[in-house]
C-alpha positions, 0 to 999 in steps of 0.5 A: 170250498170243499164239495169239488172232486175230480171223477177218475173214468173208473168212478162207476155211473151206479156209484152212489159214493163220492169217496171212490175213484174220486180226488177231492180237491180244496177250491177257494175260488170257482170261475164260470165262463161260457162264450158264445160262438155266432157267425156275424155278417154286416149286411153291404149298403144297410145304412145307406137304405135304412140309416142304420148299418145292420149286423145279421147274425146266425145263431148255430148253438156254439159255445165254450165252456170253461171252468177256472179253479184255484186253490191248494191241494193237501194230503189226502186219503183216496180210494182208488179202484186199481189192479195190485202192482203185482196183478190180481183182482180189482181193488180198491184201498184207501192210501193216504197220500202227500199234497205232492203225490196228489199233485203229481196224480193229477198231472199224471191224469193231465197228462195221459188219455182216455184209455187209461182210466185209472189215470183220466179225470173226465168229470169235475164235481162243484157242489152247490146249494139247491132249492128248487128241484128239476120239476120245479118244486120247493125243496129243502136245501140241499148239495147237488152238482152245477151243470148248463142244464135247464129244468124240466123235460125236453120241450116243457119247462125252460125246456120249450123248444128242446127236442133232446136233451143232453142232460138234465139238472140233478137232484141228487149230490151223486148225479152227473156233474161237468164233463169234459178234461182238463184244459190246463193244470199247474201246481207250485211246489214252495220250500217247507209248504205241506200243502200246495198252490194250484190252478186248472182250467177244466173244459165242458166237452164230449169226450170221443172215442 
């Protein structure tokens, strides 16, 4: 799988272009979990009154998103959006660089904040195929990114008894895509290999401040 890219936080909301302040990663495997978090109380003496015990449970609208990668990192062309090491406007060049920059680019991102936006990776990007559109209409396929949104417009479609939503389901290949950070991400660096084994966990979350 190769539509899945990492969003640096200087990729630009206006940005049309997924080559920019991007890491496009080779995905074999994609794993989708999403567990949900409800308080659940036996209710005392149920199954003495009824004969059957019951378990009341309050739905708070908690629940975990993960997304579990896997796959090898090659060498790359990148363009980066970045101040020159000698100072200067913002730029941005494409450099083609090893599996191991690449892997050590990413654990640098792993391994910084949100303050650093040339380093932070806040957006994952999978691609995947599409033929109905957010207002339900039949399309011809096309590649847009996975998201937990429903379609339609808060409080119609699949959205009935949504007053806001957070986000909606894309059309188009450059829309907003999962963010959140990566929870976890480990690479394996093996004798005479030119690309390079790896895993990540990204979390779905709102990242503050």
């Amino acid at each position: 799988m190769t539509y899945v890219y990492l969003k640096t936080g200087s990729f630009s909301d206006e940005s049309t272009d997924l080559t920019v302040d991007t890491i496009p990663l080779n995905v074999t495997s994609v794993g989708v979990s999403v567990s949900k978090t409800i308080p659940a109380f036996p209710i005392p003496f149920s199954g003495i009154v009824t004969g059957e015990s019951v378990t009341a449970a309050l739905d708070l609208g908690m629940a975990t998103k993960n997304i579990d990668l896997s796959g090898f990192i090659s060498e790359t062309t990148v363009r980066k959006t970045r101040t020159p090491v000698s100072g200067g406007a913002e730029v941005n060049t494409a450099l083609t660089y090893t599996a191991h920059e690449i892997a050590q680019m990413i654990a640098s991102g792993v391994d910084s904040t949100g303050l650093q936006d040339n380093q932070s990776m806040n957006e994952l990007v999978i691609l995947m195929p599409s033929k109905v559109s957010n207002n339900y209409g039949q399309v011809t396929e096309r590649l847009v990114p996975f998201n937990f949104a429903s379609r339609g417009a808060a409080g119609f479609g699949d959205n009935i008894g949504v007053s806001y939503k957070g986000s909606s389901f894309p059309d188009n290949a450059t829309d907003t895509g999962l963010t959140g950070f990566i929870r976890s991400f480990s690479f394996n660096m093996e004798a005479e290999a030119i690309d390079l084994s790896f895993s990540m966990q990204f979390e779905v979350a709102i990242i503050g401040p």
